[in-house]
N, C-alpha and C positions, 0 to 999 in steps of 0.2 A: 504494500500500500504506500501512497506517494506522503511522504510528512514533506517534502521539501517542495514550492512552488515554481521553482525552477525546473526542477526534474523534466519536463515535458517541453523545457524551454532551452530551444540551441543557442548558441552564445559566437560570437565573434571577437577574436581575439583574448578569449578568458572573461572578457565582460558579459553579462548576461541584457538582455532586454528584456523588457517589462512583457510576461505572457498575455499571450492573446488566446481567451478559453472558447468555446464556443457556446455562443449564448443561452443556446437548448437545455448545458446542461445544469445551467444557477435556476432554470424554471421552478416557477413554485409548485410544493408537493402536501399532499394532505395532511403530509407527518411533519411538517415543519414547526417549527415551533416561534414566537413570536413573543419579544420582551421589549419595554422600554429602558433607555439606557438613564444609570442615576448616576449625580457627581462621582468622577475620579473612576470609571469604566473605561477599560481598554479592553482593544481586540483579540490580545493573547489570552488575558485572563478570563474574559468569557469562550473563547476558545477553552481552555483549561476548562472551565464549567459544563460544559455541554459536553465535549469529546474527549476528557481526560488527556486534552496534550495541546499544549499553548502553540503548536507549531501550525497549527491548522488555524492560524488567525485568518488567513488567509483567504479561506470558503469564505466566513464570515462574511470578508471588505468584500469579495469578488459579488457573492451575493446582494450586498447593500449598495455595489457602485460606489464604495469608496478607496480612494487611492489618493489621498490628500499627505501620504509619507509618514505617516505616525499611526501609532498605535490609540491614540487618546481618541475619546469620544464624546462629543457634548453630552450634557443630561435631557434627557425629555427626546431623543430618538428613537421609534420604530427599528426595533432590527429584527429580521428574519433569516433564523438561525437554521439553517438546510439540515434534515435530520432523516434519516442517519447518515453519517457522512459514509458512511464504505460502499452506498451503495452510487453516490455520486463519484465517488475515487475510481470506483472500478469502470462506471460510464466514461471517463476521464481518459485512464487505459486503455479504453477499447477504441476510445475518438483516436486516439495517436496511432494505435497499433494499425487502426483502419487507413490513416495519411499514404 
């Protein structure tokens, strides 16, 4: 299973570019779950909350359309937290393996 969001992401000259997912697989699903964010929430540690590994902050922003370079999140946001994640990892896998 991918913990890294680079993984699926080729790189030139050892620098990586910002991945480009395809947008099918952040679609909203019945099991998703849905919180507002309060003071002092970041990406990892709701990460950490939901999927037991801060490294998947990642789904998270990808989901919510955030890329503003930071983990911090205002209070009083809408996030929709993609659940369970392994089954969008593996849809992930199968989009690359398919290129």
């Amino acid at each position: 299973m991918a913990l890294n969001r680079y993984e699926y992401t080729k790189s030139e000259q050892g620098k990586y570019k910002s991945p480009q997912y395809p947008t099918e697989l952040f679609q909203q699903q019945r099991s998703d779950y849905y919180i507002f964010s309060r003071e002092g929430d970041r990406l990892d540690n709701i990460a950490n909350e939901f999927y037991d590994d801060p490294r998947y902050w990642w789904v998270i922003a990808e989901a919510n359309f955030l890329g503003k370079g930071t983990f911090a999140i205002e209070p009083g946001i809408q996030l929709r937290i993609p659940f369970p994640i392994e089954n969008l990892l593996e849809q992930l896998e199968n989009a690359e393996e398919n290129k």
